[in-house]
MDTraj code that builds the backbone (N, CA, C; nanometers):
import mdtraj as md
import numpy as np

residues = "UNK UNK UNK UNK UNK UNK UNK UNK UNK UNK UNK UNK UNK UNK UNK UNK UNK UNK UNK UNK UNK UNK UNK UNK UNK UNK UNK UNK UNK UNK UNK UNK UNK UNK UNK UNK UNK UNK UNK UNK UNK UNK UNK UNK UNK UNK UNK UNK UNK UNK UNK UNK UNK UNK UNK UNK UNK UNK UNK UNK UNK UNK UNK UNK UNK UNK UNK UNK UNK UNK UNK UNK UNK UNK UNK UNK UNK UNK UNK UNK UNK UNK UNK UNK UNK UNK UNK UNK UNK UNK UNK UNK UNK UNK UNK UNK UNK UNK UNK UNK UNK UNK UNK UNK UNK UNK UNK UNK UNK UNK UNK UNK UNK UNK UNK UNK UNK UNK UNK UNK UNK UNK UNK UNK UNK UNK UNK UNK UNK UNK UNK UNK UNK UNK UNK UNK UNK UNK UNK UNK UNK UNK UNK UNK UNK UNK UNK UNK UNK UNK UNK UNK UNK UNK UNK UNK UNK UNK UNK UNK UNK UNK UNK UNK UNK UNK UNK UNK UNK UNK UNK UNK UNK UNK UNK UNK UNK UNK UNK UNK UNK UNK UNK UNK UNK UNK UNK UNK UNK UNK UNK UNK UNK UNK UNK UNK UNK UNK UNK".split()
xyz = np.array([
    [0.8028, 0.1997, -1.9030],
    [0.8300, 0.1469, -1.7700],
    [0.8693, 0.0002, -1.7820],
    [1.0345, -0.0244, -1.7589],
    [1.0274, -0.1895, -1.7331],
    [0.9671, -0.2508, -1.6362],
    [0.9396, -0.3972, -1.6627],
    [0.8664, -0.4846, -1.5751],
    [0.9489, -0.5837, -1.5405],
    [0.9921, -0.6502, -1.4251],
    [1.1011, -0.7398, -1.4191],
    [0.9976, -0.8058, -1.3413],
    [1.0270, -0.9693, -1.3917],
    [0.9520, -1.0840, -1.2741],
    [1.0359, -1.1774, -1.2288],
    [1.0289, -1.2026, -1.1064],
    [1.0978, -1.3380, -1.0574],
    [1.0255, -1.4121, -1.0232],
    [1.0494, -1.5407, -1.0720],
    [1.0249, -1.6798, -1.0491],
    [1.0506, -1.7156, -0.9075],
    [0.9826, -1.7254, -0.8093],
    [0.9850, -1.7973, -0.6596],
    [0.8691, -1.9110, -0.6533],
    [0.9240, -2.0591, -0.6170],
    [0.8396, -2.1303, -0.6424],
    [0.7499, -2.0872, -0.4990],
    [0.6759, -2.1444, -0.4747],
    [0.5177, -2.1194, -0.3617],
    [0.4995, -1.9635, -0.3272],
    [0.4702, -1.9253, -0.2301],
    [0.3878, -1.7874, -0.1974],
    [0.4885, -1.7352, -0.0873],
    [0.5954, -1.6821, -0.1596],
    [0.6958, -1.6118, -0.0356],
    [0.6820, -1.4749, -0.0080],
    [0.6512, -1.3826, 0.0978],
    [0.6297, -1.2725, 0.0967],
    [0.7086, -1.2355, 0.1894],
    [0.8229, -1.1713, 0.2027],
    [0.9487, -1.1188, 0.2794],
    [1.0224, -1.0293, 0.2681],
    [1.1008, -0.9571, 0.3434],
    [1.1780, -0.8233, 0.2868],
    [1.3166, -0.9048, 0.2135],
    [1.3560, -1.0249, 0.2143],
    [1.4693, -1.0600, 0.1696],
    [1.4434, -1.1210, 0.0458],
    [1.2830, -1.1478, -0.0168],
    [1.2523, -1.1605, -0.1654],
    [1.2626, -1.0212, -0.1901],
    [1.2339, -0.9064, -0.1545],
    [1.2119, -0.8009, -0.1720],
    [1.3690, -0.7537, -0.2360],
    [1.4526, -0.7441, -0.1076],
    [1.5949, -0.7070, -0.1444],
    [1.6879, -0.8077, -0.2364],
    [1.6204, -0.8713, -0.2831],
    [1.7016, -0.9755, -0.3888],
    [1.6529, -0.9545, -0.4645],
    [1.5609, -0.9205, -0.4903],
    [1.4902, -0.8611, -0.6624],
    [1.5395, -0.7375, -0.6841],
    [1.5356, -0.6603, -0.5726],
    [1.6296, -0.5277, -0.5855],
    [1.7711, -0.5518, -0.6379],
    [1.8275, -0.6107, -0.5872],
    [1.9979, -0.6378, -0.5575],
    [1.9992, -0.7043, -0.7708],
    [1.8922, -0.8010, -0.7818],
    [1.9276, -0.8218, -0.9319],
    [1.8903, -0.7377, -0.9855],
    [1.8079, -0.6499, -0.9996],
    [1.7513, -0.5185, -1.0386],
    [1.9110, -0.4377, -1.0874],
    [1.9736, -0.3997, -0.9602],
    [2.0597, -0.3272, -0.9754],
    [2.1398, -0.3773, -1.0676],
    [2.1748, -0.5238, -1.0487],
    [2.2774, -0.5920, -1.1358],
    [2.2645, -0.5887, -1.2622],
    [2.1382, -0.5911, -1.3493],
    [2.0672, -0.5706, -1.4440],
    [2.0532, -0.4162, -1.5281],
    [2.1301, -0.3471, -1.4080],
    [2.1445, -0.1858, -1.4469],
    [2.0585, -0.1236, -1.4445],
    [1.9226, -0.1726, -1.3756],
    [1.7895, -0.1067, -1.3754],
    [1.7604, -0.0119, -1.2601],
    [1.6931, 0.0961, -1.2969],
    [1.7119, 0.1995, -1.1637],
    [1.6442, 0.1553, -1.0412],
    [1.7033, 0.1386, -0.9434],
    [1.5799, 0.0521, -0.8101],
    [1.6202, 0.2153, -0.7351],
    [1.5536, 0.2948, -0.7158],
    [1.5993, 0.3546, -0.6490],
    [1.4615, 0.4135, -0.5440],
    [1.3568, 0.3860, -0.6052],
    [1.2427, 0.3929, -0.5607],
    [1.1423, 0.2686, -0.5882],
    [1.0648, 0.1821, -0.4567],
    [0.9886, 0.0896, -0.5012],
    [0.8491, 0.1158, -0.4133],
    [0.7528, 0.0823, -0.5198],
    [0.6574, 0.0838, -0.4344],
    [0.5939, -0.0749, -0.3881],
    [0.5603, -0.0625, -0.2903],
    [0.5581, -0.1982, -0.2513],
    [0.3656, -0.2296, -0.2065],
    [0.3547, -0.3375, -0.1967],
    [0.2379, -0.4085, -0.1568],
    [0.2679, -0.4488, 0.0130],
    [0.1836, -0.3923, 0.0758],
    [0.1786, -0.4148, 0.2274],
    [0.1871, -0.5128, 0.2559],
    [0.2224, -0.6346, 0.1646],
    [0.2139, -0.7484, 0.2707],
    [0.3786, -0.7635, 0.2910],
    [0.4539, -0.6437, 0.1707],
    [0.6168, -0.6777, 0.1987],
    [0.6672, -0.5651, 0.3519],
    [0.5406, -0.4873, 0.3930],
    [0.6312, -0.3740, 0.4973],
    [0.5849, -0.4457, 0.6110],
    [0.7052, -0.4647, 0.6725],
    [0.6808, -0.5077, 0.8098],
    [0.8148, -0.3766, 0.8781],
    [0.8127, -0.3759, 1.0600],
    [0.8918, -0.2995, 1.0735],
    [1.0838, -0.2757, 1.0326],
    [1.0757, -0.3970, 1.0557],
    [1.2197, -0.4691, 1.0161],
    [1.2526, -0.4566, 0.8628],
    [1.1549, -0.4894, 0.7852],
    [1.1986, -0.4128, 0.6443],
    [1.2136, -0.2842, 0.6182],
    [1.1304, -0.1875, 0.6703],
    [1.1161, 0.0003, 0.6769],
    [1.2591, 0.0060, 0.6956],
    [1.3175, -0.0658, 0.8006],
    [1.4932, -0.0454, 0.8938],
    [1.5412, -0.1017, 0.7849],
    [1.5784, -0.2063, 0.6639],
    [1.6270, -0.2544, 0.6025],
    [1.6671, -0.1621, 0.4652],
    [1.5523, -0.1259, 0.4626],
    [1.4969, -0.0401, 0.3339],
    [1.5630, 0.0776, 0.3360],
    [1.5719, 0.1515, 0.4360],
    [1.6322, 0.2604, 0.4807],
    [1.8011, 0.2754, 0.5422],
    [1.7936, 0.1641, 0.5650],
    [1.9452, 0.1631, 0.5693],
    [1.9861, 0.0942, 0.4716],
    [1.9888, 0.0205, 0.3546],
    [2.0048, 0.0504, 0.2252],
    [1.9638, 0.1462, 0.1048],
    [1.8816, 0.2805, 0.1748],
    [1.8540, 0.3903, 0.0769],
    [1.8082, 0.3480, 0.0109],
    [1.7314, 0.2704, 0.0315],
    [1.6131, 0.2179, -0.0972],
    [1.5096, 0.3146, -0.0708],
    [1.4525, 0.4341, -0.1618],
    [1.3536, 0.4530, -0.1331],
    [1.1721, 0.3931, -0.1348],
    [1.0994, 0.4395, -0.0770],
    [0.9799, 0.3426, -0.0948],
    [0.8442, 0.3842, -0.0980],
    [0.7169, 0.3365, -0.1222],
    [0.5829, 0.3724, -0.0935],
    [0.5019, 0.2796, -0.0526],
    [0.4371, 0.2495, 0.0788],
    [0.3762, 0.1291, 0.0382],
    [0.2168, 0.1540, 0.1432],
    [0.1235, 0.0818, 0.1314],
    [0.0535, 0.1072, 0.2278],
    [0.0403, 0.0396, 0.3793],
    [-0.0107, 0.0680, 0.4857],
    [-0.0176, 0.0246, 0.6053],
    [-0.1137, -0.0298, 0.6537],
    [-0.0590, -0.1522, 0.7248],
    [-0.2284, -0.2074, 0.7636],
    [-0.2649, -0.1616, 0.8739],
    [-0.3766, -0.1461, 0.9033],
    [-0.4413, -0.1338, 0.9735],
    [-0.4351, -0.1467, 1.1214],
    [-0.3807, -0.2924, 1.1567],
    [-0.3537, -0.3701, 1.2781],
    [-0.2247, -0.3034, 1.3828],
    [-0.1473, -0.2357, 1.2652],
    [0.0062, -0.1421, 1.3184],
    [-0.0289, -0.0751, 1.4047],
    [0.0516, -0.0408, 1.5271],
    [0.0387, 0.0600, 1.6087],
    [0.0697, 0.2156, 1.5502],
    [0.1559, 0.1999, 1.4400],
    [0.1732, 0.3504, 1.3716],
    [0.0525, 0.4051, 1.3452],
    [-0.0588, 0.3282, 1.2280],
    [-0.1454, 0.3784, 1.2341],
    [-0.2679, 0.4204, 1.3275],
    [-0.2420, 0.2780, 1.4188],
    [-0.3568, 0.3230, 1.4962],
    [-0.3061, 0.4774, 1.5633],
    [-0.1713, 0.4866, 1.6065],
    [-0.1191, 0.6090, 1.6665],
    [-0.1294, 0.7227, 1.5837],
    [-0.1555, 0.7434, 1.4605],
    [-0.1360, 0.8367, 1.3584],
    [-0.3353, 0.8916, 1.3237],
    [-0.3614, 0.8030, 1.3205],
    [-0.4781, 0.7685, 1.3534],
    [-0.5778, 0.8849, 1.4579],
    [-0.5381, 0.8530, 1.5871],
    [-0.5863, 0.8571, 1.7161],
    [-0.5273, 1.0119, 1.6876],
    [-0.4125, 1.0617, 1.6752],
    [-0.3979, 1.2040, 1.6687],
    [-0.4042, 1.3042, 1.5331],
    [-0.4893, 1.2217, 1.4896],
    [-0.4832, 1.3457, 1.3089],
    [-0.6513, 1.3020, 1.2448],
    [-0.6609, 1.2074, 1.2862],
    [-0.8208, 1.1982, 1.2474],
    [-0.9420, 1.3396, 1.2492],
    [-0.9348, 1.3493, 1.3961],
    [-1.0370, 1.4906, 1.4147],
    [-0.9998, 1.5704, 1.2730],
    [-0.8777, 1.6605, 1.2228],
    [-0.8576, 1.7432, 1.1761],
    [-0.8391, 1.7197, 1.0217],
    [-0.8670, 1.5527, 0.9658],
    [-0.8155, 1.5072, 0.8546],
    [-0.9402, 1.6289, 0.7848],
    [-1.0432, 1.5709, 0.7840],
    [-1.1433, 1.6375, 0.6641],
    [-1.1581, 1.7738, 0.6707],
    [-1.0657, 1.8237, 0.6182],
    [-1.1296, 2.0206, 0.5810],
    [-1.0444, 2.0500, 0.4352],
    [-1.0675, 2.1838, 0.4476],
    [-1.0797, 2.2026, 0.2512],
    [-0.9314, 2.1862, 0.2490],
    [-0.8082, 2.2270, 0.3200],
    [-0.6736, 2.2418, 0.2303],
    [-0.6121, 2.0483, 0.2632],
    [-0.7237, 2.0114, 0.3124],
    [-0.6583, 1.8498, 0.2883],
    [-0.7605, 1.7824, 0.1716],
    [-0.8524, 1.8530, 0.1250],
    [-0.9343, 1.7854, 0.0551],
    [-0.8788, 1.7582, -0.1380],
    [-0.8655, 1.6673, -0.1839],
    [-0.8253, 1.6526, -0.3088],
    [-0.9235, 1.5616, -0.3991],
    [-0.9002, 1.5989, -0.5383],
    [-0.9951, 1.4923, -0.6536],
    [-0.9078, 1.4085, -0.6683],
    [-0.9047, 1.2856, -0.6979],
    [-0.8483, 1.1628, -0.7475],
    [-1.0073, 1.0658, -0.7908],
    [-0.9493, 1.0268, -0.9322],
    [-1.0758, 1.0111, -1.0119],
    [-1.1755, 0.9860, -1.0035],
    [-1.2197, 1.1172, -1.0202],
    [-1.3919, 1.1470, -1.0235],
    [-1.4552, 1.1388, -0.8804],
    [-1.3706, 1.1492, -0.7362],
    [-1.4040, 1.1310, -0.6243],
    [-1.3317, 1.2171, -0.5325],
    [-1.3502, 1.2455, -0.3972],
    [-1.3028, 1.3370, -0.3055],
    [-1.2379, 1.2408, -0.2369],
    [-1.0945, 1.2846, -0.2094],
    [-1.0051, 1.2338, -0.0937],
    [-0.9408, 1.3047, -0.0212],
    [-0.9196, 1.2755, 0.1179],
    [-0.8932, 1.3743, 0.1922],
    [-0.7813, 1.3028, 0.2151],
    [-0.6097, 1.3775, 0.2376],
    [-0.5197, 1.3701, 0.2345],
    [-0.4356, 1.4326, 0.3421],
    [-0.3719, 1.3785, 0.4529],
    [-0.2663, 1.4896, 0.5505],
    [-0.1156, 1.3900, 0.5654],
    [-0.0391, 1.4827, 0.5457],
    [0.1094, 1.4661, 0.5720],
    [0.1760, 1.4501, 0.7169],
    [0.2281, 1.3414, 0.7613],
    [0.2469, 1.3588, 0.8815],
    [0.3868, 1.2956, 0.8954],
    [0.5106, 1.3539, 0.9457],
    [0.6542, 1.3048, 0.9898],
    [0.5987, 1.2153, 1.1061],
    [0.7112, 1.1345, 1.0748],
    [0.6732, 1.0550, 1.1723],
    [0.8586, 1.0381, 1.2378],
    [0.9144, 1.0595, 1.3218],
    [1.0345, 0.9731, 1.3777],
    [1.0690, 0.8741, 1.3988],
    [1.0760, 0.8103, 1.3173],
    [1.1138, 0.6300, 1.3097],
    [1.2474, 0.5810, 1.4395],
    [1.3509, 0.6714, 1.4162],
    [1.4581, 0.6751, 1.4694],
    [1.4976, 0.8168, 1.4716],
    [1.6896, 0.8418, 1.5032],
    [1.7567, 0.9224, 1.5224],
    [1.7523, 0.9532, 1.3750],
    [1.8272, 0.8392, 1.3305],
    [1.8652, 0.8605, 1.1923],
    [1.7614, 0.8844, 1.1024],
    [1.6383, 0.8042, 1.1072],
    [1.5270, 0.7904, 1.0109],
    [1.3647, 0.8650, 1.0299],
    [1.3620, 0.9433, 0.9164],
    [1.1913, 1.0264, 0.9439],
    [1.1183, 0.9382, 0.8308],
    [1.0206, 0.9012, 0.8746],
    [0.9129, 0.8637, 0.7983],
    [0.7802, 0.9502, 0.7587],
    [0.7793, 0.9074, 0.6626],
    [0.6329, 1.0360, 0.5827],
    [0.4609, 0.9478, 0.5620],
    [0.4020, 0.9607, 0.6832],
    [0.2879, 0.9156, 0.6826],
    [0.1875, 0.9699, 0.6174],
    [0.1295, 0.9797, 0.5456],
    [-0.0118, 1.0122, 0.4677],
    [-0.1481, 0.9497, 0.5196],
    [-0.1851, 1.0436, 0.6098],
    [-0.3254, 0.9478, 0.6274],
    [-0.4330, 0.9869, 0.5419],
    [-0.5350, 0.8841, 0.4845],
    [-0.6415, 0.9501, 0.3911],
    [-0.7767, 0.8695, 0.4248],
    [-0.8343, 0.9195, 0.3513],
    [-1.0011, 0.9221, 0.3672],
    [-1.0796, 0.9700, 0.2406],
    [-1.1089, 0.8113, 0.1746],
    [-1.1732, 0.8038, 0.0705],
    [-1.3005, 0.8302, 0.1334],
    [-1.3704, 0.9216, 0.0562],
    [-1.5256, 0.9367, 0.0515],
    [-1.5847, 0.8266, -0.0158],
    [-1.5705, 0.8232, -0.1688],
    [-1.6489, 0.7197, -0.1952],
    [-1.6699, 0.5660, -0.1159],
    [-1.5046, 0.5146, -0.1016],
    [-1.5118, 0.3841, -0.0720],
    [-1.5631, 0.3911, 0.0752],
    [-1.6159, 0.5160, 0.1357],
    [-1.6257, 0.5344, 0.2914],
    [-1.8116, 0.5301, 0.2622],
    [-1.8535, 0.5648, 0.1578],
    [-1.9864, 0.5600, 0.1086],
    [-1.9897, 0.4242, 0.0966],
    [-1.9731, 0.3468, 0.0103],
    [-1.9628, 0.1846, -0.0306],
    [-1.9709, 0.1326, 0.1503],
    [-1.9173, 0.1355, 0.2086],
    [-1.8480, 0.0875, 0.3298],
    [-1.9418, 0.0971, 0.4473],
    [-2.0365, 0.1933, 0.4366],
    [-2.1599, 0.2683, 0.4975],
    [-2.2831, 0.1489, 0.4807],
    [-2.3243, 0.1918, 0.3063],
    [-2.4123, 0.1316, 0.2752],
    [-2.4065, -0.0639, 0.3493],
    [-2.2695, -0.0944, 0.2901],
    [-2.2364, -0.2218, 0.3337],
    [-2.2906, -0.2895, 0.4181],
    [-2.2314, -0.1507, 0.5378],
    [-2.2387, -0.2160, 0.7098],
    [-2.4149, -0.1818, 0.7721],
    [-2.4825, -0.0772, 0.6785],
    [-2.6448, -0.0717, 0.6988],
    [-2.6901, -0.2235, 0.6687],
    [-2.6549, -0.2899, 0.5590],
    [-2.7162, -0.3672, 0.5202],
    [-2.7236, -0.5239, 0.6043],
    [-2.5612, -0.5068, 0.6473],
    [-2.5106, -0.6486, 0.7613],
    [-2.6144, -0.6081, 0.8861],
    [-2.6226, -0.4873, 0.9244],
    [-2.6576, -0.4012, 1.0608],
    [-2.8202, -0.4549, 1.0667],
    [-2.8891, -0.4442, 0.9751],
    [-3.0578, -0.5114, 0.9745],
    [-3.0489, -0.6662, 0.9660],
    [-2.9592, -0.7452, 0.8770],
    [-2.9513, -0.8695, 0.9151],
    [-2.8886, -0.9521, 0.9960],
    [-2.7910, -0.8640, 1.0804],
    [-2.7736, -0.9436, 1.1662],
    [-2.7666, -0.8246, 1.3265],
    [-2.8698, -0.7820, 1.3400],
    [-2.9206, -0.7089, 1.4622],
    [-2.7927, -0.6539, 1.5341],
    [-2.6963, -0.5309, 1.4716],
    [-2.5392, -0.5363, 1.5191],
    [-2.6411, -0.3945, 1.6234],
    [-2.5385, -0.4149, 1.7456],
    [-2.5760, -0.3177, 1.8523],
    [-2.5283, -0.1860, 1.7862],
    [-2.5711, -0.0819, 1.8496],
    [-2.5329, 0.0709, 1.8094],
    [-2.3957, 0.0783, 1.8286],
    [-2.3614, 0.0792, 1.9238],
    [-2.2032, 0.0294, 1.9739],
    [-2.1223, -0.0264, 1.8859],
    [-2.1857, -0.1278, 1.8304],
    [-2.0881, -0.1958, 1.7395],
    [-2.0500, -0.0875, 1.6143],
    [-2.2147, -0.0552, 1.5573],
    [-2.1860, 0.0362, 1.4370],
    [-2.1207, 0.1094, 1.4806],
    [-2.1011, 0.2029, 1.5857],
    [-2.1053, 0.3393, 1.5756],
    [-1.9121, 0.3060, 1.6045],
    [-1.8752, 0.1703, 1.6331],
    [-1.7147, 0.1548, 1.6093],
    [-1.6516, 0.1430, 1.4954],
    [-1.7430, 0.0225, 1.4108],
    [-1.7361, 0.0178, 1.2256],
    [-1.7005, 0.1549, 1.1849],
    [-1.7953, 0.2580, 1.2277],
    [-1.8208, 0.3694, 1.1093],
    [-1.7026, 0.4788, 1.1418],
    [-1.6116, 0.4533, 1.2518],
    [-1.5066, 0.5105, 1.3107],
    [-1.4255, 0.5163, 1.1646],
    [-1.3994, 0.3772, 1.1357],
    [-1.2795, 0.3520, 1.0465],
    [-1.2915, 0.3580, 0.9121],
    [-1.4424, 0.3905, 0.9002],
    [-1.4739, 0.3571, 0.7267],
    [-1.3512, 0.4441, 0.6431],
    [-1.3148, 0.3932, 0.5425],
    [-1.2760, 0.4736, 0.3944],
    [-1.1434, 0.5904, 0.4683],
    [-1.0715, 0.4724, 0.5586],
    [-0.9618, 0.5362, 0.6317],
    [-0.7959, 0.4540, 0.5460],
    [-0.7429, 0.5087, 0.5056],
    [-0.6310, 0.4068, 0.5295],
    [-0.4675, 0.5255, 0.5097],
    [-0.3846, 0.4526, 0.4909],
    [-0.2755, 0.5721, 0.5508],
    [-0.1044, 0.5121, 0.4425],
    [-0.0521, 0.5529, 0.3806],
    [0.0822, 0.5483, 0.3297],
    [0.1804, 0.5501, 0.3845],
    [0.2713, 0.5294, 0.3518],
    [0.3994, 0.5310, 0.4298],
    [0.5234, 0.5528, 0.2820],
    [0.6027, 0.6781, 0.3377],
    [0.7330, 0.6749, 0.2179],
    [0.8556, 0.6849, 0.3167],
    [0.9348, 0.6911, 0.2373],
    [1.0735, 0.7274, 0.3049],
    [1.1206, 0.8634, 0.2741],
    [1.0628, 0.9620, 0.1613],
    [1.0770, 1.1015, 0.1492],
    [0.9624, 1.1442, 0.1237],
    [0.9554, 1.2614, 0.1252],
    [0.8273, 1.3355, 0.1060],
    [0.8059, 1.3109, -0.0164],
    [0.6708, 1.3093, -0.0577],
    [0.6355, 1.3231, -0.1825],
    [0.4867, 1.4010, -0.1494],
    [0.4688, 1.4648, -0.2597],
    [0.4021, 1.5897, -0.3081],
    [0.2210, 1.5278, -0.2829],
    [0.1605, 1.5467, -0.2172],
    [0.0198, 1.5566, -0.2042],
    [-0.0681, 1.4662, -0.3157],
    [-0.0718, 1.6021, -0.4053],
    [-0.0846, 1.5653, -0.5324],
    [-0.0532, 1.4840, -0.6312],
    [0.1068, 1.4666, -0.5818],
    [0.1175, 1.3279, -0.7052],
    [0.1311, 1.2202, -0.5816],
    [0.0788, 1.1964, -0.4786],
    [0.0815, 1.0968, -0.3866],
    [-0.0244, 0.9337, -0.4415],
    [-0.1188, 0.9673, -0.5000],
    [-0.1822, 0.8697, -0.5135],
    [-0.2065, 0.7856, -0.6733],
    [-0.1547, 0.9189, -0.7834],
    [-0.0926, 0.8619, -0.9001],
    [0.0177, 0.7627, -0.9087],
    [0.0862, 0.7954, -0.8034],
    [0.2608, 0.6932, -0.7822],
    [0.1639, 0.5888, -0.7401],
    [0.1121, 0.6027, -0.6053],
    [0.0894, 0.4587, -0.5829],
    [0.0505, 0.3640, -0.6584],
    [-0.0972, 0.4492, -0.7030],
    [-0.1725, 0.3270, -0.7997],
    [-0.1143, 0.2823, -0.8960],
    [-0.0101, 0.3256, -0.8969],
    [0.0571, 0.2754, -1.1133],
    [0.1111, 0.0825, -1.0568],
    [0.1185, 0.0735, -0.9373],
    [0.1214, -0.0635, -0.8540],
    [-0.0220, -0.1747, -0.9096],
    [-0.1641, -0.0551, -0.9428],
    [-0.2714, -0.1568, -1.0219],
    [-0.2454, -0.1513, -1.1393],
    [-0.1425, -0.0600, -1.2209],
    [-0.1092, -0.1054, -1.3694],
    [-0.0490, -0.2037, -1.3726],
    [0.0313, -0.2334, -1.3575],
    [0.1801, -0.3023, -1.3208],
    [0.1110, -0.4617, -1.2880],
    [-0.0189, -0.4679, -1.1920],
    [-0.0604, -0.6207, -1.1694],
    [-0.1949, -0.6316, -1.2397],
    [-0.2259, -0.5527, -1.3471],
    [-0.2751, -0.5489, -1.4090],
    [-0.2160, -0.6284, -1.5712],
    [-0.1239, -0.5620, -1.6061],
    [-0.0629, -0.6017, -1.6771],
    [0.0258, -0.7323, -1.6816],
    [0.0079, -0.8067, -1.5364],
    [0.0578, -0.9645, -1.5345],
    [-0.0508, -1.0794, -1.5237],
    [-0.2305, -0.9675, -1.4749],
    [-0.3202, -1.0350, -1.5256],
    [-0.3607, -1.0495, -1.6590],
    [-0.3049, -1.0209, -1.7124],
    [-0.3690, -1.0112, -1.8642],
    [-0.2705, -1.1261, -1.8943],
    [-0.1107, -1.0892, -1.8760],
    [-0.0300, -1.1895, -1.9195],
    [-0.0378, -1.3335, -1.8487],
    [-0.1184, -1.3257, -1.7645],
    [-0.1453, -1.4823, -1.7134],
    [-0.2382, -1.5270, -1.7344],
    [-0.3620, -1.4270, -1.7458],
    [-0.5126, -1.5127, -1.7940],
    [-0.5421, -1.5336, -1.9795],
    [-0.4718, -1.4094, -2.0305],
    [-0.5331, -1.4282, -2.1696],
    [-0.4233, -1.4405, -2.2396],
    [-0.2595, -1.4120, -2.2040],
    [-0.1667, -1.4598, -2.2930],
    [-0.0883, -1.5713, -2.2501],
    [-0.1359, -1.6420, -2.1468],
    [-0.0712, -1.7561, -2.0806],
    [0.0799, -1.7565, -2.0930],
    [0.1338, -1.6297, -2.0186],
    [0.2740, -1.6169, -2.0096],
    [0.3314, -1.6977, -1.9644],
    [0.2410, -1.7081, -1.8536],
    [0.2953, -1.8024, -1.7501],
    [0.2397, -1.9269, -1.6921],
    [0.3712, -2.0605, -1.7085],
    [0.2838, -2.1509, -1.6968],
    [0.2697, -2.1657, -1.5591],
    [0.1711, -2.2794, -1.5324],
    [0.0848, -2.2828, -1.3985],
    [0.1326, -2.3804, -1.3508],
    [0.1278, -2.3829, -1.2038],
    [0.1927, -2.5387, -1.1094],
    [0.2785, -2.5257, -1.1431],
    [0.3891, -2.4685, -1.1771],
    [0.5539, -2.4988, -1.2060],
    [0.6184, -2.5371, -1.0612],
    [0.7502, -2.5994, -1.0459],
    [0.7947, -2.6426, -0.9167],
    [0.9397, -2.5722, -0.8991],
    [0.9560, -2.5789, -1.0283],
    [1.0993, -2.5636, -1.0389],
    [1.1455, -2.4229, -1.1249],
    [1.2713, -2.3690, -1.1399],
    [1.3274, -2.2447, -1.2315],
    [1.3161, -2.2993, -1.3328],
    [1.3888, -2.4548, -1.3719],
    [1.4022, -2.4849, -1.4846],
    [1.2707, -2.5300, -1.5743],
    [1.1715, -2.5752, -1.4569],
    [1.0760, -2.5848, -1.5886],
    [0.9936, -2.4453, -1.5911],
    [0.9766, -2.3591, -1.5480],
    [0.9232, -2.2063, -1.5547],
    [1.0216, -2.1329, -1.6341],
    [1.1298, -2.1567, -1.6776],
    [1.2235, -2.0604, -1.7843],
    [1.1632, -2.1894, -1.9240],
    [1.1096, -2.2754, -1.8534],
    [1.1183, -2.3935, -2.0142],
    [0.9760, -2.3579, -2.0810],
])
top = md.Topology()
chain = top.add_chain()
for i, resn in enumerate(residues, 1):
    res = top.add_residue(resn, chain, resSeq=i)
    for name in ("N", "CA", "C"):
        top.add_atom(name, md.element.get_by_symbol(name[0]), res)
traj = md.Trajectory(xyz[None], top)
């Protein structure tokens, strides 16, 4: 798997860093034809960008979106039963496929899921805040709505099963630039400029 990095000096997070790493990607002869992305690059205006350049994509959704809350509000009741239930390592996740109509032109492929474990973690958590800081029933009983919920987004279907292998290969990938930044000092630190970060 190649790894391509670009140099952007400060903390830019945008669909037009996005499509310029693509666009040199391509130039570079490298296949962009599918990216998976980090939620802080999907906003709605990129999904429309993305898709009307046939870029395909995977990325996850926050929370705060009206998609999810809407996707949410009508697929929740029915998420947990056995033909949505799947292993992904060493744990139960519950998995449902949902079209979504973006547009005329554009269908979107929502995945909503429901980690057990991290919905266990998430439990224990909010018991523990819940005795120290006296949270009303009300409050919990809204917390525990959302535990170990969160939801995908592609631009084609992809297969159930290999739905959450694709994603995560996104913690290899920044995995492998922690290593190259903490223990092989790839990269130097405070840089301002291209020229002294290529130096």
């Amino acid at each position: 798997m190649p790894i391509y990095m670009r140099y952007i000096p400060g903390n830019v997070v945008d669909v037009s860093t996005l499509l310029t790493t693509i666009a040199e990607l391509k130039a570079l002869k490298v296949d962009t034809k599918f990216a998976i992305l980090d939620a802080g690059y999907l906003t709605l205006a990129s999904i429309g960008i993305l898709l009307d350049q046939k870029i395909s994509f995977l990325a996850r959704v926050k929370k705060n979106w009206s998609l999810y809350k809407e996707i949410v509000k009508n697929h929740r009741a029915d998420l947990e039963c056995d033909e949505n239930r799947h292993t992904f390592h060493g744990r139960f996740v519950y998995l449902k496929q949902v079209a979504y109509q973006l547009s005329e032109e554009h269908t979107l492929y929502c995945y909503l899921g429901l980690d057990d474990e991290r919905r266990s973690n998430e439990r224990r958590q909010l018991a523990k805040c819940a005795e120290e800081d006296e949270l009303s029933q009300k409050t919990i009983g809204q917390r525990l709505q959302d535990m170990g919920l969160f939801m995908l987004v592609s631009s084609r279907r992809v297969a159930v099963k290999d739905l959450l292998p694709l994603y995560y290969t996104r913690q290899d990938i920044e995995q492998v630039f922690d290593i190259s930044k903490g223990y092989a000092k790839a990269l130097p630190l405070c840089v301002q400029t291209v020229d002294t970060f290529r130096g």
